[in-house]
C-alpha positions as protocol buffer text, in pm:
chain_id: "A"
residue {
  index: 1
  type: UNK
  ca { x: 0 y: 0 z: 0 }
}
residue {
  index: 2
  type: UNK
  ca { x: 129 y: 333 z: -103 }
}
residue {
  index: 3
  type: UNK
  ca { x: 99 y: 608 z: 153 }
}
residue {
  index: 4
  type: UNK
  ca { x: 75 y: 1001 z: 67 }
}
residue {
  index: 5
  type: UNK
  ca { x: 98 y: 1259 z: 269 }
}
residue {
  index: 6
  type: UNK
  ca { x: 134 y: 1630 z: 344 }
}
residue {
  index: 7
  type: UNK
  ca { x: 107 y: 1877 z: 618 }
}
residue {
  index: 8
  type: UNK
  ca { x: 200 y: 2267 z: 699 }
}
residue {
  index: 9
  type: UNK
  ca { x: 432 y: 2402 z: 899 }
}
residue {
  index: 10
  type: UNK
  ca { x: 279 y: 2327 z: 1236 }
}
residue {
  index: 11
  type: UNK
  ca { x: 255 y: 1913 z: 1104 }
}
residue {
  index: 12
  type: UNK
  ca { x: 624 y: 1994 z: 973 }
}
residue {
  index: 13
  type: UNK
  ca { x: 815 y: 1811 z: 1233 }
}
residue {
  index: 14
  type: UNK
  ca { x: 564 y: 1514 z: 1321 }
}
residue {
  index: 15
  type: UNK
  ca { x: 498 y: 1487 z: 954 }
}
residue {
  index: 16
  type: UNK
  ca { x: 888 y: 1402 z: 852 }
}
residue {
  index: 17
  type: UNK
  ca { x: 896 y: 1141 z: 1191 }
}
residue {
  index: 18
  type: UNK
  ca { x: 608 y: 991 z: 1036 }
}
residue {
  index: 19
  type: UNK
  ca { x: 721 y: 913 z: 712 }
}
residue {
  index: 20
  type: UNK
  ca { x: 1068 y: 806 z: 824 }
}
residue {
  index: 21
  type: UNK
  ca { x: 809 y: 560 z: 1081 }
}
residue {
  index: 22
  type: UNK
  ca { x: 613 y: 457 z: 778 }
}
residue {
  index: 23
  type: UNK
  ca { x: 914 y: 358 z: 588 }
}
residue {
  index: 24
  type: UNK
  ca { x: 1083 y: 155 z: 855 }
}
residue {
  index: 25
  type: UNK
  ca { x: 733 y: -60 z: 860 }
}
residue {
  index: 26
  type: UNK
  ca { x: 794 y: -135 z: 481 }
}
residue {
  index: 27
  type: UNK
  ca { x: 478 y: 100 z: 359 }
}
residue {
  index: 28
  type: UNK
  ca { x: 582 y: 329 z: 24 }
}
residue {
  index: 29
  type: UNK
  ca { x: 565 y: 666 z: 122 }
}
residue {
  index: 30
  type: UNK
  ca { x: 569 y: 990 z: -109 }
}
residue {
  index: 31
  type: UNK
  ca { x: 579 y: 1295 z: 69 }
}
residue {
  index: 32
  type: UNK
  ca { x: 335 y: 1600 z: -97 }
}
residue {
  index: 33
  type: UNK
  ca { x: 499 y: 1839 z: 144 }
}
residue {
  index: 34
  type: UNK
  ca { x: 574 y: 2066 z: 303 }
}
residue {
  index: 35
  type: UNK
  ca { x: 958 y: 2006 z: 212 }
}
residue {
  index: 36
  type: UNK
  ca { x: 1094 y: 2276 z: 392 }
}
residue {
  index: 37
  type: UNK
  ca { x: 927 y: 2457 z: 749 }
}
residue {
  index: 38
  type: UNK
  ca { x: 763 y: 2783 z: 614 }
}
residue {
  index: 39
  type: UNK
  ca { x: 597 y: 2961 z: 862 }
}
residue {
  index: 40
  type: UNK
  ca { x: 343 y: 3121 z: 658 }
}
residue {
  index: 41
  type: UNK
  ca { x: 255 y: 2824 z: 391 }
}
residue {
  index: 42
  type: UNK
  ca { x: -115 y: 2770 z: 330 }
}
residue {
  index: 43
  type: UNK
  ca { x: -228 y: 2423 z: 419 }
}
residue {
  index: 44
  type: UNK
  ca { x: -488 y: 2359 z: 130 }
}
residue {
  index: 45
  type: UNK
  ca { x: -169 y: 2405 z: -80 }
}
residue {
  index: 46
  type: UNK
  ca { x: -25 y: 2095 z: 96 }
}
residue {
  index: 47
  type: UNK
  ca { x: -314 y: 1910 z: 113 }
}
residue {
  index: 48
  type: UNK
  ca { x: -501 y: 1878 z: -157 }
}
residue {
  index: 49
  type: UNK
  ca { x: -235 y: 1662 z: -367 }
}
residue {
  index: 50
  type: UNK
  ca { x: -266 y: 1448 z: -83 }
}
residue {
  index: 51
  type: UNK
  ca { x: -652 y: 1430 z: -124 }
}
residue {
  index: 52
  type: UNK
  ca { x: -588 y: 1427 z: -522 }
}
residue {
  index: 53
  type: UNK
  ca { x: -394 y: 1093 z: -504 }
}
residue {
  index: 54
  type: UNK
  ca { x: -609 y: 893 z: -312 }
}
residue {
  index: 55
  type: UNK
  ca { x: -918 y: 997 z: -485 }
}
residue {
  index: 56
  type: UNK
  ca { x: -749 y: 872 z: -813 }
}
residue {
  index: 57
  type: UNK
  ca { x: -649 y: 522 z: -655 }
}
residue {
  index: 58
  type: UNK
  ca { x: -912 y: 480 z: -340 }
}
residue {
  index: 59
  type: UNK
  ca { x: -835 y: 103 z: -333 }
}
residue {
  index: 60
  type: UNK
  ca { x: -457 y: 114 z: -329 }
}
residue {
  index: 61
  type: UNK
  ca { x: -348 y: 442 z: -139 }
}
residue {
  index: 62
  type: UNK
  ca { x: -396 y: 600 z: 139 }
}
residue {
  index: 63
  type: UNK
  ca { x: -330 y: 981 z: 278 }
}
residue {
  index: 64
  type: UNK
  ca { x: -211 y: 1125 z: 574 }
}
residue {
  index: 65
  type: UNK
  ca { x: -236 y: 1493 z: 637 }
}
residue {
  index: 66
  type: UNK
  ca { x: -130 y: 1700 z: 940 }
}
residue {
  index: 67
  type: UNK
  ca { x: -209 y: 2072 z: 1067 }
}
residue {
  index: 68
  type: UNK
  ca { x: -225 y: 2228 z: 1381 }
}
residue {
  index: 69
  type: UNK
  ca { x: -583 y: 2072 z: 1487 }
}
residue {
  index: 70
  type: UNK
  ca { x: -623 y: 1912 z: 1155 }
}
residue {
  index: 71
  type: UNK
  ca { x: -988 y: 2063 z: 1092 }
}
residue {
  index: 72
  type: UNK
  ca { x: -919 y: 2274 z: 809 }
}
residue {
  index: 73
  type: UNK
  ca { x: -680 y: 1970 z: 657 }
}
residue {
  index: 74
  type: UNK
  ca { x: -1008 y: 1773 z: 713 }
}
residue {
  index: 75
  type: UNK
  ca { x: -1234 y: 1966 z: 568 }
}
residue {
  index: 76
  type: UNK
  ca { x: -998 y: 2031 z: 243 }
}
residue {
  index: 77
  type: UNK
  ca { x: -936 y: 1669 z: 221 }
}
residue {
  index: 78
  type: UNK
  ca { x: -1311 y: 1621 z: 213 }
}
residue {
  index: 79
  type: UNK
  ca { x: -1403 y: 1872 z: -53 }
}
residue {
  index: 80
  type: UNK
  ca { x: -1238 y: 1602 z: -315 }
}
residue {
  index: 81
  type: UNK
  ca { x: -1468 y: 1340 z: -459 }
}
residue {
  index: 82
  type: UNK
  ca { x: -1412 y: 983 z: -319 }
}
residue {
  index: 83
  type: UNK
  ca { x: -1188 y: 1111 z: 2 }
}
residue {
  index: 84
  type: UNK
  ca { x: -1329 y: 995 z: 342 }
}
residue {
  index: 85
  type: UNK
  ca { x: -1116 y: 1193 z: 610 }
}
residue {
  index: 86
  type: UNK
  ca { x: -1157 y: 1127 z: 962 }
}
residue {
  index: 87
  type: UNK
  ca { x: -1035 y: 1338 z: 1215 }
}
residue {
  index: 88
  type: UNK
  ca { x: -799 y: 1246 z: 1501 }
}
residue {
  index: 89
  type: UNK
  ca { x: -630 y: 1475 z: 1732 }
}
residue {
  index: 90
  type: UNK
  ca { x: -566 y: 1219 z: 2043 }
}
residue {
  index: 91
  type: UNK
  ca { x: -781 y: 1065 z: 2288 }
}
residue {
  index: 92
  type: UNK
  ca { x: -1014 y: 747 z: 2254 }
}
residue {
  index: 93
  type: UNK
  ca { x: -825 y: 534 z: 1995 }
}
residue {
  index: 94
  type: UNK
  ca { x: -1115 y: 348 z: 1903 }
}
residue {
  index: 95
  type: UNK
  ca { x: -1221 y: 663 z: 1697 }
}
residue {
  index: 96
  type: UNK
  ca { x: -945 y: 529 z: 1477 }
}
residue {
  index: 97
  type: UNK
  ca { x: -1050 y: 165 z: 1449 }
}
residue {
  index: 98
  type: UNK
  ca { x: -1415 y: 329 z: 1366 }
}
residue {
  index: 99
  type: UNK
  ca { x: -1360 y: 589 z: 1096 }
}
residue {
  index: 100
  type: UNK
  ca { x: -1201 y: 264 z: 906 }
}
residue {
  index: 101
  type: UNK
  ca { x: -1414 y: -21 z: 1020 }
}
residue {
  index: 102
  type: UNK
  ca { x: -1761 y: 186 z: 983 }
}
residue {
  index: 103
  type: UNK
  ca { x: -1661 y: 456 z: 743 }
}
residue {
  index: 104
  type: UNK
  ca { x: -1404 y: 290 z: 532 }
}
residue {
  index: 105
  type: UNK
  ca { x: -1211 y: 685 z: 538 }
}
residue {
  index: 106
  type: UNK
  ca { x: -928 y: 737 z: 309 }
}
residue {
  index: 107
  type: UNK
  ca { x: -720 y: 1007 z: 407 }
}
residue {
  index: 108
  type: UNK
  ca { x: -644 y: 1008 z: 794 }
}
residue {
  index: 109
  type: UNK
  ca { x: -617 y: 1371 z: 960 }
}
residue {
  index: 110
  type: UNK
  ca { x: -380 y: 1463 z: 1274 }
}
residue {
  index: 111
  type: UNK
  ca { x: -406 y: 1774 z: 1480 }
}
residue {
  index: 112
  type: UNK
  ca { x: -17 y: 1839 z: 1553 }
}
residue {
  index: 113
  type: UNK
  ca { x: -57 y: 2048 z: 1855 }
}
residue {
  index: 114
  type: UNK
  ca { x: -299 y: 1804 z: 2032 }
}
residue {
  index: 115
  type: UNK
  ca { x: -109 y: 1492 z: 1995 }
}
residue {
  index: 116
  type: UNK
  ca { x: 237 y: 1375 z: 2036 }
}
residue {
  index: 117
  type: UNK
  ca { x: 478 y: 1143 z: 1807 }
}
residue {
  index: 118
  type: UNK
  ca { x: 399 y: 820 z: 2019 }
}
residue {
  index: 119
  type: UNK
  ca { x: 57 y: 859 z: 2029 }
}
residue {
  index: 120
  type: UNK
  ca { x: 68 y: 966 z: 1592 }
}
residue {
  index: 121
  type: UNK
  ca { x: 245 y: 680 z: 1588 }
}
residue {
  index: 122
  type: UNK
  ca { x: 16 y: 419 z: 1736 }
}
residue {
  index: 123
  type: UNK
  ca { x: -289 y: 636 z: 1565 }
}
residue {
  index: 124
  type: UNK
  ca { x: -152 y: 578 z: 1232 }
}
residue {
  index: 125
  type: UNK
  ca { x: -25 y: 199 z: 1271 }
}
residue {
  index: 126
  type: UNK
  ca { x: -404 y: 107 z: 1356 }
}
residue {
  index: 127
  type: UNK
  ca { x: -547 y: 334 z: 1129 }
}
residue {
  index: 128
  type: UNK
  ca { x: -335 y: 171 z: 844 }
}
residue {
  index: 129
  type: UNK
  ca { x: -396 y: -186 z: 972 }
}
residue {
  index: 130
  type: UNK
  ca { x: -768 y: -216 z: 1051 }
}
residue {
  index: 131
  type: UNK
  ca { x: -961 y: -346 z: 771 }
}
residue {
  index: 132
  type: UNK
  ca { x: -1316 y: -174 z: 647 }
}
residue {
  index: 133
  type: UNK
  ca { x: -1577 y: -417 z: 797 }
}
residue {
  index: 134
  type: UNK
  ca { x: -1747 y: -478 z: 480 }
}
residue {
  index: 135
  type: UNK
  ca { x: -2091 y: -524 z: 658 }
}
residue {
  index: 136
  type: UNK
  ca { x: -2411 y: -422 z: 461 }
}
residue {
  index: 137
  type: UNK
  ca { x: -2482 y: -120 z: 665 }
}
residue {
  index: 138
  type: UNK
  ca { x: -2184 y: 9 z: 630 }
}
residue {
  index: 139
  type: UNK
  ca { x: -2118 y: -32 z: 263 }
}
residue {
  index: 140
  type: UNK
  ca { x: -2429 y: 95 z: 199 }
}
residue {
  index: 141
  type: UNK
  ca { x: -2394 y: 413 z: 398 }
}
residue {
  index: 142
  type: UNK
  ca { x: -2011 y: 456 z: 269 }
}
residue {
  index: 143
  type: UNK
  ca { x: -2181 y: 386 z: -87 }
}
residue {
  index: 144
  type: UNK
  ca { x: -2442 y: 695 z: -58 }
}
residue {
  index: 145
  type: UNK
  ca { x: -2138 y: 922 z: 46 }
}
residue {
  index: 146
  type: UNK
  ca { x: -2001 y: 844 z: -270 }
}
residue {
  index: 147
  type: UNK
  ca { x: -2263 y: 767 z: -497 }
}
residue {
  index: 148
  type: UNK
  ca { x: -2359 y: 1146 z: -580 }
}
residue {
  index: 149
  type: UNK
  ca { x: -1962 y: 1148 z: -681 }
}
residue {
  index: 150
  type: UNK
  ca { x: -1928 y: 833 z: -874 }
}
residue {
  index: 151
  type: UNK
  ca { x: -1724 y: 844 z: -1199 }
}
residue {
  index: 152
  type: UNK
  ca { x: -1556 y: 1182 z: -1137 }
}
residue {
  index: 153
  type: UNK
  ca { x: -1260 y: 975 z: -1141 }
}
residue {
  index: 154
  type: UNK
  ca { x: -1227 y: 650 z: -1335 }
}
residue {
  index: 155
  type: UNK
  ca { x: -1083 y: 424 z: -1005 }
}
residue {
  index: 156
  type: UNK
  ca { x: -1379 y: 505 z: -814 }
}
residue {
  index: 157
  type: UNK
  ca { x: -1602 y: 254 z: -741 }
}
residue {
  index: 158
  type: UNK
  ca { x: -1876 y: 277 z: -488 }
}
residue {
  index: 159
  type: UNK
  ca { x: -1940 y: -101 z: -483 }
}
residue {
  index: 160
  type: UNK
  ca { x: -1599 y: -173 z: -291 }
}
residue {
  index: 161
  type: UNK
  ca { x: -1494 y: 81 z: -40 }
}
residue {
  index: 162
  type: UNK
  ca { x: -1142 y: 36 z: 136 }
}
């Protein structure tokens, strides 16, 4: 599974432990930036190739994006077609296990200045290893999320969320 992922300046530190964390576990990892700390980048800038990429391969990739809370980063992420991001910015890990198992999401969001490397760490090695559940209710729900955007890009398919 390939991995992309991006984040601003306030991400900028956790973001390059991550991917050096991602790489040790064997995952392929390209990095959308940030490539160098700029105090005043723009985070849409940084995410949205992120978002891009996994909306072109939902079935094969996954993103990881990092801000300060990682709300706006969310709700970027989620303006693409075919991205499911969840939100996670420390506290009940479950919330992780869920926004895979229920929601099948996509593109997994970090708020930097709420959570710490260890706990990214452990955040994102669940995130990446729990499976959607593939229960009726839930592909049917994750199906009319994407329905009203199927065929915007030619990978989609709304039969077989990840």
């Amino acid at each position: 599974m390939k991995i992309f992922i991006g984040s601003d300046h306030v991400g900028f530190d956790l973001k390059r432990k991550l991917v050096a964390f991602l790489r040790g576990l064997g995952y392929e990892v390209e990095d959308c930036g940030a490539h160098e700390f700029d105090p005043i980048d723009d985070y849409p800038d940084l995410i949205l190739p992120v978002a891009r990429h996994v909306a072109m391969d939902p079935e094969c990739v996954r993103g990881i994006i990092l801000g300060g809370s990682g709300q706006g980063e969310a709700i970027v992420a989620n303006r693409i077609p075919g991205v499911r991001a969840a939100l996670y910015y420390g506290g009940n890990i479950e919330l992780i296990e869920l926004s895979r198992k229920h929601n099948a999401a996509n593109v997994l969001s970090l708020g930097a200045r709420f959570i710490d490397h260890a706990a990214a760490k452990e955040a994102v090695k669940l995130w990446l290893a729990t499976p959607f559940s593939q229960e009726e209710r839930h592909v049917r729900r994750v199906r009319k999320i994407d329905e009203p955007f199927a065929g915007l890009f030619p990978s989609q398919s709304a039969e077989s969320p990840t």
